[in-house]
N, C-alpha and C positions, 0 to 999 in steps of 0.2 A: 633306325630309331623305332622304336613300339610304347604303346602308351600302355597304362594297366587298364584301359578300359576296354582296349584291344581281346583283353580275357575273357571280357564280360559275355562273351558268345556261346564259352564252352564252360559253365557253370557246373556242370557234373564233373567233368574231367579235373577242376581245381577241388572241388567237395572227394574225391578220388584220392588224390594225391597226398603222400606221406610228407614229401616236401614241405617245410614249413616256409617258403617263400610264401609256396600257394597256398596257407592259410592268412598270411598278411595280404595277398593280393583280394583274396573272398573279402575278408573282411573290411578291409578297401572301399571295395565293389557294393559292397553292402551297407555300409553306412551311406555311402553315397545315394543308392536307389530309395532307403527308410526314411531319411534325410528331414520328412513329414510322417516318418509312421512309426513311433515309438514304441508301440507294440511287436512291431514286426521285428524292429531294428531287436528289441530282446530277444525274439526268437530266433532268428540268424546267429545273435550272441551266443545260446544257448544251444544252438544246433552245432557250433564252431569248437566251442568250450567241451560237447562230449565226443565230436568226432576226437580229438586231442586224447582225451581217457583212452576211447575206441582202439585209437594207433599205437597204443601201449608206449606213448612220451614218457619220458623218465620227467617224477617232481618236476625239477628244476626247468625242463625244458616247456611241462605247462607252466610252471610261475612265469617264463622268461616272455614264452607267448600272449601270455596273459596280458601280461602287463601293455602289451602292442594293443591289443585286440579292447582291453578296458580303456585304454586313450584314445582309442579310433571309434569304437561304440559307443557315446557317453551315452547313459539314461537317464532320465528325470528320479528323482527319487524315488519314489514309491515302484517304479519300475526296476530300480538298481535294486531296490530290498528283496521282491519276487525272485529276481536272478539272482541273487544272495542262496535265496531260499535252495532254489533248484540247484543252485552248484553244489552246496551243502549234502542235496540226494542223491547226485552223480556218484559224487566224493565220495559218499558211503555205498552205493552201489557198485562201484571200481574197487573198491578199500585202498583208494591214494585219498590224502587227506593235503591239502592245498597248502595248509598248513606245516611245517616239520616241526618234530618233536623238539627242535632245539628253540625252533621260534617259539613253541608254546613254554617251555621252560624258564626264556625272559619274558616273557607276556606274565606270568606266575610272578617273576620274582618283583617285574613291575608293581603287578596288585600287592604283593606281599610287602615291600618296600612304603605304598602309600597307604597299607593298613598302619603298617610302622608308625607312621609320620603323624597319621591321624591320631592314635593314639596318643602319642608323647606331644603333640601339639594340644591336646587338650589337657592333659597333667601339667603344662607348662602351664596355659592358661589359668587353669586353677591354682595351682602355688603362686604366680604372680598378684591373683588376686587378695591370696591369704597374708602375702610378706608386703603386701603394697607397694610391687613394683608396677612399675609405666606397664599396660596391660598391651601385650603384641594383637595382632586380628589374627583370626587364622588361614589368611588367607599370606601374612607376612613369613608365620611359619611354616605356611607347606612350600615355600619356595627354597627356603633353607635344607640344606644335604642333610642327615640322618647325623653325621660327625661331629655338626655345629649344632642341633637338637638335644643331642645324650649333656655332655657339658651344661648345656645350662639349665637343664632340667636338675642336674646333681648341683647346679650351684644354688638352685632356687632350694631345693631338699634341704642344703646345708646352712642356707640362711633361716629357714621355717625351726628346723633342728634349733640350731644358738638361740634362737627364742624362743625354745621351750623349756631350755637347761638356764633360762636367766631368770 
C-alpha cells in the first residue's frame, strides 16, 4: 500500500513526468502544502496548467485535466480571475485555446438567442401596453423559448392592426 504523500519527496520527478497521474498527484500534493497560501496555491496552479501546454496535451486532454486540477485548486476570487488572466496568455502563447471553436459557436448562438429574446420581449411589452393587454414583466418573458415569444408577439400585432382598420 502507498500513500500520494509518499510522492511528495520527489517533487521534480512528478513536475518531469508526461504522466498525467503525476500531474493529479502534484496537484494533490500541492493544494495540500498551500492549504493557507493562496497565492502560492495559484502559482503551482499556473505552473501545472502550462507544464500541460509544454507536454504538447491535446485540447481535450487539458480541458479533462483541468477540470481535476480546478476542483483540487480552488482559489478565492480575485485570485481565480488573475489565473483566468494568465491561462488566457498561455493559451495565446501555445496558440491552443481552452476553449473549441464548437464551444465558442454555442456560446454565440446563446448570446444571439438572448439578444433574440430581448428584443421581442420588449416589442411585446410595448404592444401589450398599446392593445391593453395584462402587461407580462420581462423577466416572465425571458424565460419563455423564442417559439412561444414570435406568436404572441404576431397576435399582439394582429389585435393593434383590427384596431386601427375599426
Amino acid at each position: 500500500m502507498i500513500k500520494l504523500l509518499d510522492y511528495g519527496s520527489d517533487i521534480p520527478a512528478l513536475e518531469a513526468s508526461t504522466n498525467p497521474f503525476a500531474t493529479v498527484v502534484l496537484a494533490h500534493l500541492m493544494t495540500m502544502r498551500t492549504a493557507n497560501a493562496p497565492t502560492d496555491r495559484k502559482q503551482w496552479k499556473l505552473r501545472l496548467m502550462r507544464s500541460l501546454y509544454e507536454q504538447g496535451k491535446t485540447g481535450d486532454e487539458i480541458r479533462q485535466l483541468f477540470r481535476v486540477i480546478d476542483w483540487m485548486m480552488d482559489l478565492p476570487t480575485d485570485l481565480a480571475l488573475q489565473f483566468k488572466d494568465k491561462i488566457e496568455r498561455i493559451e495565446l502563447e501555445s496558440k491552443m485555446r481552452y476553449v473549441t471553436s464548437i464551444e465558442r459557436i454555442l456560446r454565440q448562438e446563446a448570446v444571439d438567442e438572448g439578444l433574440e429574446k430581448g428584443v421581442l420581449a420588449g416589442q411585446i411589452l410595448l404592444l401589450q401596453q398599446l392593445v391593453g393587454d395584462k402587461t407580462s414583466t420581462v423577466d416572465e418573458l425571458k424565460l419563455l423559448p423564442i417559439d412561444q415569444l414570435t406568436p404572441m408577439l404576431s397576435r399582439l400585432q394582429n389585435k393593434l392592426d383590427s384596431r386601427g382598420n375599426q
